[in-house]
N, C-alpha and C positions, 0 to 999 in steps of 0.2 A: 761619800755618795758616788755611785758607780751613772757614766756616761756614756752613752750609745754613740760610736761616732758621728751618725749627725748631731746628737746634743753637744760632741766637740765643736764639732764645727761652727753651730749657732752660736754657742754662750762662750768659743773661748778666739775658736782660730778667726772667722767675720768680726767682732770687734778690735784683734787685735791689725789686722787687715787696714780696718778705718782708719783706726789711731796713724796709722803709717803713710792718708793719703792716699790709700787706692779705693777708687770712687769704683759703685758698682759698673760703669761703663769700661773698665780696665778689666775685669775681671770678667770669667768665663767656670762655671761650675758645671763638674763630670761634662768637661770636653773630650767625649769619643770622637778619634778620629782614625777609627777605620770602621767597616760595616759586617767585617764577620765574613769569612770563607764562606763562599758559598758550599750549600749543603743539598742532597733531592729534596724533593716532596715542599720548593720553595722555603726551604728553612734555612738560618745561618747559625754559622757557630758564634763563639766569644767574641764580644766587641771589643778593642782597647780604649780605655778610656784614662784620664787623670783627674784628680780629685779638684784639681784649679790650675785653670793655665792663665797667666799674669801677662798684660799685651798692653804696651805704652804705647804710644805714636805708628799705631799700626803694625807693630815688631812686636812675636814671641817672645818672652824677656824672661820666663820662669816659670816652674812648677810647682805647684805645692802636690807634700803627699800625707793625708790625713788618717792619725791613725787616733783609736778610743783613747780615753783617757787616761786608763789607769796600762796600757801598753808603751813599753818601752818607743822614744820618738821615732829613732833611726830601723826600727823594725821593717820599713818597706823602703827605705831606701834604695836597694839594689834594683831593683826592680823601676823605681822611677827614674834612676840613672838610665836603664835603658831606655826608656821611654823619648826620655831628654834626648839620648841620642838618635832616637829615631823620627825626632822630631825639630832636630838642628840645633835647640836649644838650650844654654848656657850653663844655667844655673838654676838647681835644685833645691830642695825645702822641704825639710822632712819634720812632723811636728804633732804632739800629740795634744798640742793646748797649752800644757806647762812649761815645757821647752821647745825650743826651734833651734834646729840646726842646717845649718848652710853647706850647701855643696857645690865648689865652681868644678865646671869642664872646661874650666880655660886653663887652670893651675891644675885640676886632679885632687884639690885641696878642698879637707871637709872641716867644721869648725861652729861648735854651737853661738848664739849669739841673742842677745835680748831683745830685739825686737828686729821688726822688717824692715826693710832699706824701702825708703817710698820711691815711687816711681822712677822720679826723674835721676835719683842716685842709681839704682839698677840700670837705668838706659845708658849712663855714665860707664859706668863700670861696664857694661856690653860695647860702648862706643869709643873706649879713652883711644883710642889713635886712629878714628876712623871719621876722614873729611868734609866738607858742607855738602858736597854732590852725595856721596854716599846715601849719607840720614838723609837727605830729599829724597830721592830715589827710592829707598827703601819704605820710605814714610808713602809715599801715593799709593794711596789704597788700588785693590785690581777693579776692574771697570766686572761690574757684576748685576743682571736685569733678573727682577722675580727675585726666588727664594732660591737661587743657586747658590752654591760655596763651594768653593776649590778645596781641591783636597789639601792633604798638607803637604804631599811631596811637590802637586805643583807649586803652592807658599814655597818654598827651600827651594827649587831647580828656579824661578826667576829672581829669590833673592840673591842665591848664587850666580847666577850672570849679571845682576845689576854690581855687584862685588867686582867681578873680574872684572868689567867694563870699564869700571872706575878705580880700577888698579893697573888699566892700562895695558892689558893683556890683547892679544888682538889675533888671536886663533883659541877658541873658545868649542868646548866640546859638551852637549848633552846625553846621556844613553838614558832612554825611556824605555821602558815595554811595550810591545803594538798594543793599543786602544788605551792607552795611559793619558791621552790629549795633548801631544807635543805641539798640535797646531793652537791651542786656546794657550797652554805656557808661552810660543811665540808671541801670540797678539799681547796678552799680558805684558811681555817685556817691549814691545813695540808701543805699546800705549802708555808704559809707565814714563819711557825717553821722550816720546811724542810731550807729552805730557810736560816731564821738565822743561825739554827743548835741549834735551841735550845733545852733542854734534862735537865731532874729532878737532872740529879748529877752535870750536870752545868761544862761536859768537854768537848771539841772543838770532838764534833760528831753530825753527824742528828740523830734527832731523829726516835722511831723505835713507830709505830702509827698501836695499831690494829681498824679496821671497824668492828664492830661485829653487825649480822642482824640475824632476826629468820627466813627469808626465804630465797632461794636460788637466787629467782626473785629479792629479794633488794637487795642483794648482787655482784648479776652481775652488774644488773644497776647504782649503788654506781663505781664498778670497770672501764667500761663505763666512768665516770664522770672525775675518778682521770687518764684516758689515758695518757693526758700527762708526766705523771711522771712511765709510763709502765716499762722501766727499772729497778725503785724500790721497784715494784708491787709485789705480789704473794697471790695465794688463798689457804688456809688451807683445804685441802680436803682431801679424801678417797685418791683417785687418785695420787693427789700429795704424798702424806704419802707414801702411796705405793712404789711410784717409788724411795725412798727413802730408800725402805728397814725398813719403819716400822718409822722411824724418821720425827719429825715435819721439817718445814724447816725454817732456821734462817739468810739466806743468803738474806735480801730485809729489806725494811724500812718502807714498808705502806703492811700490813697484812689484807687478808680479810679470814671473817670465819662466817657461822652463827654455832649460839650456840650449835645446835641439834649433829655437826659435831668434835665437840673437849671436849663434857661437857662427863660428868660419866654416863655411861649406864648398866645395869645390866652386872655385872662380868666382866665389861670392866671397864678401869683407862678412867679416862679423857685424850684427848692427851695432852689438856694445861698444864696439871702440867708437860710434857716433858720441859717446859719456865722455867726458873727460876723465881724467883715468882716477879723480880725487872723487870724485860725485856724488857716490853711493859714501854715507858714514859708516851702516853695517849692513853686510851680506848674511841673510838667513839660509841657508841651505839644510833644505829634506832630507831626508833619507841620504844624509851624505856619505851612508856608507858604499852607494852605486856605483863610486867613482867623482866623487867632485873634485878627492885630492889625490888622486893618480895621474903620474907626471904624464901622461900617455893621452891624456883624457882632453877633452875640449870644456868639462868645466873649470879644469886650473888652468886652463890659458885666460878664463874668463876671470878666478881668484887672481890672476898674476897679477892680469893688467890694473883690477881695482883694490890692489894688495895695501894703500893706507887705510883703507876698510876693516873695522874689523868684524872678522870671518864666525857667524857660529852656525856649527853643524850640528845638526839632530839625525840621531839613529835611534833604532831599536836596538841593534845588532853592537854586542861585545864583540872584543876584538880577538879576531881571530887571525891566521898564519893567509889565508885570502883577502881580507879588508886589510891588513899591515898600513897601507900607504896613507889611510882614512886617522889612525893613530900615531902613525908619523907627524904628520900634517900640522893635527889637531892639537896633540900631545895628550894625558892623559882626562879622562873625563871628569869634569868636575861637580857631578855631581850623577847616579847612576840609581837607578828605578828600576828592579828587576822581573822577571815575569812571575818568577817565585813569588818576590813580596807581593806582586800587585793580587796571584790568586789568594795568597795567607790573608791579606789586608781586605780581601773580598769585591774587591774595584776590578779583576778580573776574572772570569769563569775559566772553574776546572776542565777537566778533561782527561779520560780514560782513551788509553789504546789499544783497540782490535789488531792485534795481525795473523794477517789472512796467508795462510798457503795453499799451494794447488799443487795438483802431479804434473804440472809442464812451465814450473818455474824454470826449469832447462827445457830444453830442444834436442834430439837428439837424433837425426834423420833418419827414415826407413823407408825401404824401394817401395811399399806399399800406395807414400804421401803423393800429392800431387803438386807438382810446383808450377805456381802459374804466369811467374816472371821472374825474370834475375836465377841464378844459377848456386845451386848449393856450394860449399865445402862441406869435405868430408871429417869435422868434428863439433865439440857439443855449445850449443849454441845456450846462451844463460840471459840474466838479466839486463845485462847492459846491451846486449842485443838489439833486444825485442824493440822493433818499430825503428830503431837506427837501420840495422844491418836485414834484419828479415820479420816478414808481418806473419801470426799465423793468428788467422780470421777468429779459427775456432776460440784459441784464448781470450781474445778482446772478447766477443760472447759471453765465457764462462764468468770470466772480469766483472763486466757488465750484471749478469745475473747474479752471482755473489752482492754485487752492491745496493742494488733491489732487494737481498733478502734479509740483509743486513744495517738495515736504515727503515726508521719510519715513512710510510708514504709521501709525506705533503711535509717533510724536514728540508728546511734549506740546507741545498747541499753543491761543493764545490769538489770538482774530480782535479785532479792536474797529473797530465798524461807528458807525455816525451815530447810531443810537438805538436803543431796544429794539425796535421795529417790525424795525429792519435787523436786529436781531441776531435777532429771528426768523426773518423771510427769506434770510438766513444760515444760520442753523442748518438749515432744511427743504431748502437746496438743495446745501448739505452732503450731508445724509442722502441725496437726490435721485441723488447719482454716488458715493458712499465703497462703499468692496470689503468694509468688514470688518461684519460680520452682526448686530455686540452694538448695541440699540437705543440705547444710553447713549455711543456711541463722540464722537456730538459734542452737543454740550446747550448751551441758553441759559441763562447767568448773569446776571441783573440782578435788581432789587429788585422787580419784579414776579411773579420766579418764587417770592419768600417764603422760606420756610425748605426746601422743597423744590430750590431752589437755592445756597442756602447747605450742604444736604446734601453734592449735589453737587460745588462747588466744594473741601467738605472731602477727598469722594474723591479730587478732581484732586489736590490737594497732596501726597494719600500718594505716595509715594515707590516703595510694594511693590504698588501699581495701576497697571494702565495702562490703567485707563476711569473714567470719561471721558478721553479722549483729547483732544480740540477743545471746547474753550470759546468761542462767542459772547457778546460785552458788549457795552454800549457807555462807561461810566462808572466804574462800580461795579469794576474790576477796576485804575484807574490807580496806585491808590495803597497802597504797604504791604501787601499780600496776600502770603506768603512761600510761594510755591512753585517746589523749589530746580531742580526739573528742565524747565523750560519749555525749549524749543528752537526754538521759531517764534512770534514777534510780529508777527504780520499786520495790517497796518493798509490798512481801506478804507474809510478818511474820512479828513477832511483838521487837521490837526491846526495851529491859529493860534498856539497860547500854545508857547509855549520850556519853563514850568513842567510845562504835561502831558505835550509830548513825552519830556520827560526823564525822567519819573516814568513813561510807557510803555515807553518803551528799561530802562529798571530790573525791568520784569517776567519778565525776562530773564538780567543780569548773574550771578545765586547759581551758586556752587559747584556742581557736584555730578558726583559717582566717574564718569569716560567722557564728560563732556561737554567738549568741549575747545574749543565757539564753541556762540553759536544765532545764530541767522538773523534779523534784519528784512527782512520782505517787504512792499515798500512798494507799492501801487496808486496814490495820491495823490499823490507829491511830497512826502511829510511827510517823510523825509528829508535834502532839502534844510538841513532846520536845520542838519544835522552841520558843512555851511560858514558858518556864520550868526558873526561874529568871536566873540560872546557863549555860544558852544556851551559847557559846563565850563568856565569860565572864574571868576577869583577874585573875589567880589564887591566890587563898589565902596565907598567909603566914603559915608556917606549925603549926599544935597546941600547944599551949600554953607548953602543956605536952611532947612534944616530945623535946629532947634538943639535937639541933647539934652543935658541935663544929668548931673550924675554919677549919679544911679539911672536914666537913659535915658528920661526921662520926656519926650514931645513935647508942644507947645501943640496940643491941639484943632482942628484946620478946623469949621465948624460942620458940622451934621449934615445931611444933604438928604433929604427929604421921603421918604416912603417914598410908592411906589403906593397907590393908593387901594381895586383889588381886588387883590393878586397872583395871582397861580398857584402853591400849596403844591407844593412836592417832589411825586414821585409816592411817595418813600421816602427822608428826607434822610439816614437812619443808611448806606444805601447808596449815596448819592450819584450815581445818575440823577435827574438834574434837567434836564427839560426841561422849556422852554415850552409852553406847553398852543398847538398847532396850528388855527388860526382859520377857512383856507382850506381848503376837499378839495384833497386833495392828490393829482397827474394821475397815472395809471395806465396805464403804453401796451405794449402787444402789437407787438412788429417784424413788418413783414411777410416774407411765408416765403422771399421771395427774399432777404433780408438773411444775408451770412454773416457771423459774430462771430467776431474771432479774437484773439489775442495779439501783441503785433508787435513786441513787443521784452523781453527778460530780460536785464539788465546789473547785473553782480555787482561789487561792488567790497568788497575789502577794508581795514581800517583799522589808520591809523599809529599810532607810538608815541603822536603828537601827539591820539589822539583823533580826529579826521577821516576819514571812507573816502578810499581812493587811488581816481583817476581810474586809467584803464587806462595811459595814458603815462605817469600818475607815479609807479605798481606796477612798470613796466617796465624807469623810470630809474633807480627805489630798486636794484632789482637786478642793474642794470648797474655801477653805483657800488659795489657790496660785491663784486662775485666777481672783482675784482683783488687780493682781499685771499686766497682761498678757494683760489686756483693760479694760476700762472705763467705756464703757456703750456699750447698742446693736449697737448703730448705729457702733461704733468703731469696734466693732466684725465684723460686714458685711465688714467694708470696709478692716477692714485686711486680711478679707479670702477671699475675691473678686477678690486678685493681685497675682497671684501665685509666686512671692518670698516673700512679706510681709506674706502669708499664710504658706510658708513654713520656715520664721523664726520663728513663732509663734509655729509651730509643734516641731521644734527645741528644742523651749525654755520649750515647756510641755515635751518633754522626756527628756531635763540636771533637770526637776522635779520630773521625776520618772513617768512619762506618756507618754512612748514612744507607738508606735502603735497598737503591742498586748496588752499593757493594754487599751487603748482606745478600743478595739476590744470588750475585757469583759466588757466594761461599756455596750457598744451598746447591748452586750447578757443580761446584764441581766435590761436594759430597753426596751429589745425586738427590738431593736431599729439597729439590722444586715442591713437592706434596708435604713436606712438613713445615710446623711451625718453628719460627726464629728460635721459639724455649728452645723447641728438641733440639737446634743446632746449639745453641750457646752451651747446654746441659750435654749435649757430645762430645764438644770443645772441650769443655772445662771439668767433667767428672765421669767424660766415658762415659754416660749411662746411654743404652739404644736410641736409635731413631726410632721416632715413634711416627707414621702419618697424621695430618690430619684428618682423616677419615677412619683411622682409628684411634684418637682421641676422643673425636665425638662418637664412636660406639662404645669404647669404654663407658663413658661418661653417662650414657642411655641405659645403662646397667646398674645405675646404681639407684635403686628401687625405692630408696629409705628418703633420698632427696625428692623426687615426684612425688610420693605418697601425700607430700606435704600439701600440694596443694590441690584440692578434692575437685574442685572445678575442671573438668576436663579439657575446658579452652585454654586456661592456663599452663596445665602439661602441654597441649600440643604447642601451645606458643614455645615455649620452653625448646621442645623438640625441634619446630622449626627456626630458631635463633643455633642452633647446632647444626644443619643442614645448611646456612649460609657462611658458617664458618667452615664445612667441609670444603666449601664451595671455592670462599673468597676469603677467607683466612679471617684475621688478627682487626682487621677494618672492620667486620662486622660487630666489633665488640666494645667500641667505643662506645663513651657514656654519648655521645650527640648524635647516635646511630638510632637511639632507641626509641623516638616514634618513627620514624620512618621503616625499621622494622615493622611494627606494629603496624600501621597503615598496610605494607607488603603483605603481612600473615591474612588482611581481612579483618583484624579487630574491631577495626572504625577510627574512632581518634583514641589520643591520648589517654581522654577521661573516661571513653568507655573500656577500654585495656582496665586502668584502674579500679573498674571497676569490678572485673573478670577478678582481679588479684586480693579483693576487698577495698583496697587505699591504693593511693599515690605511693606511698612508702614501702608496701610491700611488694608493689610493682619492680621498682628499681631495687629493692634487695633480692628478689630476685632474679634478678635481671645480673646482679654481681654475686651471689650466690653462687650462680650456675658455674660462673668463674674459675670460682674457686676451687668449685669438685674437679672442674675439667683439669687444673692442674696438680689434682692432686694426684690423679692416674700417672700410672709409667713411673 
């Protein structure tokens, strides 16, 4: 008797399941755990999923991979090993009902076997040399309200710190992607220790846990996170100090501070050294790729002093030859979340990049200009110039107008210019050309605007506003700001560091309902990093030459000098920091014969790999997949002749990464905006002409033998006018759920009087697909 895989599953692999001891509360059937790369038109691709994920005492403990009956067992194996490793987990189970074979990832070893290890043996066998804190630890479920579920990378990135914790590791590294929730994985691991009570001196107490951030914004929203545990809470501030009578406060268990607020400031003590230098059990540090562990830095004088702590750092940012001292420190990360995976896994949105050229990306002076401060040299002024060394009005403008015509209206959108100066000038030449009337549509953000821009930026993040619309920065907005619906990341300056750029491409990445990509609109080149070999990539092990020990501890370089005056921040809690400007800086007016124009907008979209595609390798990727998608032309006609065959075929091009705005850029750049997707795919693929849409449907209005059919002269013209809104509006006209609405459009009346025009229901909608089908028979 031949078995459909569920009837495996039912009649052979679930009973043998029981026999073994795992009660339905252990088990978990087609556990999908990711949600599908996001796609347009609100669609996603392929979900992963496993046929049974096996979970004892709160711990992933195995997979099952379920194959039909009369299929060999080991047949999907490979595949669920990957899984297993993508999902931290151990040990695999490959089985078609009659046999079961076992596969550990702790040995590498695979080995069939007669039945299943019941529970508490597999937890065994997952835990044979792993301590009582450990399985406590790991066993506390995460603290979770509603119908939330962590995904599974957060599962793996706190089991993995509750691991090293309890392995006594005490420099502890996370790399997560922006908008992957590194602050809900912290509260998680602060709740799970909260929870046991566990503490470095190892006596029946909770532990006492500082959050340390450099801005005030990640600090609150980190506080925000860990709400639930509000009665343990408290924030290290002025304020608080204050009311204190000058005293830190020591009364709470999860401590929040950013650095700027407790470190050493001229003639001022640090307030942390008020701590005793054991106090804190662990330091959480943000974004600690900013400097927490650079010897220069005021928050490793703060790590120094409360150095029996143990230290965990969370970034976004892999390590790079700039963050070095962050991977020094830290040592290698233990567990790493990439922007890659997180768009493939579909927990973060894609994104296509525009870059924009102009005819005055150089400067080139002529006696004609007018300079109207600061003093020329005589050669050619370029990008890294513009707004340091010399401002020229007219480009901010052109700037400005390009990004207006290049963004939808009412799209949240964040600029980030060279400095606050630019993002002023920015902002006024914004205002200068925008259509829409509300004074607040675009606003400068930076630490000069004070709390009046902090206002603001709170507005931008509402979700149920759409003003401000356009944020100019220049700093202040790189790092951890959580706003979920950004859709344009404009950049018009030039971005050196690999760490910033990544953490500006992240201002971008979050979730949110209708957003299906956002845009980087590059003017600079700052792009280019996406091919840099180091773009998301897994970070190195630390060099050869640096040696940490088992708490991660490195030998000192001595410390270099510090300047003798610096130049203070203008606002360090906001992080515009620039150099205090020495020289006037040259001011030039073009002369009025000068025309400023745009000269080039190239779109490219990006691969699985992370990387945008070049136009020829967007081109080839698609030539390469639609041998798979149909056979020959005739096939091609008759799947897009049916409007659901046609639209699982669309389907199955965006789970390829050809969902409809890229199809959009194929047609622009074979000129090909008036024709239908067939004509293009039929170009692609057999060379036959572009045909327009407006001459499909006159072909199509020529064939005399098809109308004749039906005598009723409303029903021709219906017919005719379902051909005129496909001139019109293409391919969406021709859906099967288009067609009373159609109908209502034409003047029929309803549904049933159409119907009637055609004789029945039945002849209605045939030819309704009829029509279809002639139209693709033309060409």
């Amino acid at each position: 008797m031949r078995y459909s895989e569920h009837d495996t599953r039912a009649k052979f692999i679930d009973p043998q399941l029981k026999q073994a001891s795992w009660e339905e509360t252990y088990i978990i059937r087609e556990y999908y755990f990711t949600d599908g790369r996001k796609l347009s038109g609100n669609k996603r691709g392929e979900r992963l999923f496993v046929d049974y994920l096996l979970r004892f005492q709160n711990v992933s403990l195995a997979i099952i991979e379920a194959k039909k009956h009369d299929k060999e067992p080991t047949e999907g194996l490979q595949q669920a090993i990957d899984y297993a490793q993508k999902l931290n987990i151990d040990f695999v189970f490959s089985t078609n009902g009659k046999q079961i074979y076992e596969f550990s990832l702790i040995t590498g070893k695979g080995q069939f076997i007669d039945c299943y290890p019941t529970p508490t043996e597999l937890y065994n066998k997952r835990f044979s040399n792993v301590d009582n804190l450990k399985k406590q630890l790991l066993e506390i479920p995460f603290y979770l309200t509603g119908d939330f579920k962590p995904r599974y990378y957060q599962e793996i990135a706190v089991s993995k710190v509750m691991e090293a914790i309890t392995d006594d590791k005490k420099r502890i590294l996370l790399t997560l992607a922006t908008g992957t929730g590194k602050t809900f994985i912290a509260f998680q691991i602060a709740y799970k220790l909260f929870t046991a009570r566990w503490n470095i001196d190892k006596t029946v107490r909770r532990p006492r846990i500082l959050f340390l951030a450099d801005r005030n914004i990640l600090a609150d929203q980190a506080i925000n996170t860990f709400n639930p545990l509000e009665k343990d809470l408290v924030k290290i501030n002025g304020d608080e100090i204050r009311s204190r009578n000058g005293k830190v406060p020591t009364n709470a268990n999860i401590f929040f501070a950013i650095y700027q607020a407790i470190a050493e400031k001229e003639n001022i003590g640090g307030f942390y050294k008020q701590y005793p230098n054991d106090f804190f059990d662990l330091i959480i540090i943000d974004e600690c790729h900013r400097g927490s562990a650079n010897e220069v830095g005021s928050w490793r004088d703060i790590l120094d002093y409360f150095k029996t702590a143990v230290h965990l750092g969370l970034t976004a940012t892999p390590k790079r030859s700039d963050n070095v001292d962050t991977y020094n420190y830290f040592g290698k990360p233990i567990y790493e979340y990439s922007l890659k995976d997180g768009i493939n896994d579909g927990f973060l949105t894609p994104y296509k990049v525009k870059r924009i050229r102009t005819n005055i990306d150089e400067y080139i002076p002529t006696k004609d200009d007018v300079v109207v401060s600061g003093e020329l040299e005589d050669r050619i002024y370029n990008l890294s110039d513009f707004e340091n060394k010399i401002i020229v009005e007219d480009r901010t403008n052109l700037i400005a107008k390009a990004i207006l015509d290049n963004i939808r209206e009412m799209d949240k959108t964040i600029i980030f210019c060279v400095n606050q100066q630019h993002a002023l000038n920015m902002r006024d030449a914004i205002n200068q050309y925008k259509t829409v009337k509300d004074p607040f549509y675009c606003v400068r953000v930076t630490s000069d605007e004070g709390d009046n821009g902090r206002t603001l930026l709170e507005k931008f993040q509402d979700n149920d506003k759409d003003i401000p619309t356009i944020l100019t920065s220049s700093q202040m907005l790189t790092t951890g700001v959580d706003a979920r619906n950004v859709r344009n990341v404009v950049l018009v300056r030039l971005v050196n560091s690999m760490v910033e750029f990544k953490q500006i491409v992240g201002r971008g990445t979050r979730i949110f309902e209708g957003k299906d990509f956002f845009t980087i609109i590059d003017f600079t080149g700052a792009s280019n990093k996406f091919y840099d070999d180091e773009w998301d990539g897994i970070p190195d092990v630390p060099p050869d030459n640096i040696i940490i020990d088992g708490g991660g501890n490195i030998p000192k370089p001595p410390k270099q000098p510090k300047p003798t005056n610096p130049t203070p921040p203008s606002n360090p809690d906001d992080g515009d920091f620039e150099p205090e400007v020495k020289k006037e800086k040259i001011v030039v007016k073009l002369s009025n014969g000068r025309q400023l124009r745009v000269t080039d907008i190239e779109v490219r979209y990006v691969g699985e790999d992370g990387r945008p595609l070049t136009v020829s390798e967007f081109l080839d990727k698609l030539i390469q997949f639609l041998p798979n998608l149909f056979e020959n032309e005739e096939q091609l006609r008759t799947l897009w002749s049916k409007p659901e065959t046609r639209e699982d075929l669309l389907i199955k091009l965006g789970q390829l990464g050809f969902d409809d705005e890229q199809m959009a850029t194929l047609q622009q750049l074979f000129e090909a905006e008036q024709s239908d997707i067939f004509d293009l795919l039929a170009f692609i693929s057999y060379n036959k002409s572009l045909m327009t849409r407006a001459e499909r449907a006159d072909a199509t209005k020529r064939q005399n033998i098809f109308f004749e059919e039906y005598e009723n002269e409303k029903a021709q013209q219906f017919l005719y006018f379902v051909l005129e809104r496909y001139k019109k509006d293409g391919i969406e006209e021709l859906k099967r759920d288009k067609l009373s609405e159609l109908i209502h459009l034409n003047g029929l009346g309803t549904t049933k009087d159409a119907a009637k025009v055609f004789g029945n229901a039945n002849n209605l909608i045939n030819a309704f697909y009829q029509l279809q089908e002639v139209m693709y028979k033309a060409g």
